[in-house]
N, C-alpha and C positions, 0 to 999 in steps of 0.2 A: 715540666714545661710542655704545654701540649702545643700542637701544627699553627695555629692562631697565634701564639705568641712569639715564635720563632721569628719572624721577619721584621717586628717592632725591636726585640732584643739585638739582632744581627745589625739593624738602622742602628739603635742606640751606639753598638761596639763601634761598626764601623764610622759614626760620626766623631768620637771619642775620637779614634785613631788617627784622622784626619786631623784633628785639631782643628774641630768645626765647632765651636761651644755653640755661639749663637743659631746656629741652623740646629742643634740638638736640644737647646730649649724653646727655640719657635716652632719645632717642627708641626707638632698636633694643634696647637693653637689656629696655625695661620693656614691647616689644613680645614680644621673647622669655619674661619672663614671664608676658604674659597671655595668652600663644600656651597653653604648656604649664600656666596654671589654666583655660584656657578662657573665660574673661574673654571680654564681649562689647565689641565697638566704642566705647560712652559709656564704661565703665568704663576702658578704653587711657585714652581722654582724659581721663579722669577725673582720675586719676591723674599725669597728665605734667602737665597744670595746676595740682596739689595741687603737685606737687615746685617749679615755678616759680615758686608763689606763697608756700612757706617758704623757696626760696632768694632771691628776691626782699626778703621780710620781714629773715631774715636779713642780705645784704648792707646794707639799708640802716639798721640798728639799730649794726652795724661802722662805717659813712659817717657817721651822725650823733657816735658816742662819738669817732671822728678830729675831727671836724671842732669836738667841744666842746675839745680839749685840755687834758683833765683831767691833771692829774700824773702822776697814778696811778689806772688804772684800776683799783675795789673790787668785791669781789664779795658776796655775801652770807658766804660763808667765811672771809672774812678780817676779818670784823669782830671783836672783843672780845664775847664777852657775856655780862651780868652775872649772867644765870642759871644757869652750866655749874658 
């Protein structure tokens, strides 16, 4: 491992460790976006924390509907309604 790679590997562990999935597979993506709008340093973070914390929201809104064991999952769509 040479000097250059040490800081992207230590990012990766340390993201792992947190239990940050989503900010460890947005990280260079969304770096590369705010490279090319010019985006400053809070705004990167800004951002990867927004995404972690709707993927976050998300997964656990899936975990809770598993874990009630509904029949059949409804949605607003599939209802009947008596106004149409």
């Amino acid at each position: 491992m040479n000097d250059q790679d040490k800081p992207t590997v230590l990012l990766e562990y340390y993201l792992k460790k947190l239990r940050l999935p989503t900010m460890l597979r947005e990280y260079a993506p969304m770096s590369a976006i705010c490279r090319d709008e010019r985006s400053d340093f809070p705004i990167y973070l800004l951002r990867l924390a927004e995404r972690e914390i709707l993927d976050r929201e998300k997964r656990a809104a899936e975990r809770r509907i598993k874990e009630a064991r509904f029949p059949v999952v409804k949605t607003i769509d599939t209802f009947d309604c008596l106004f149409r």
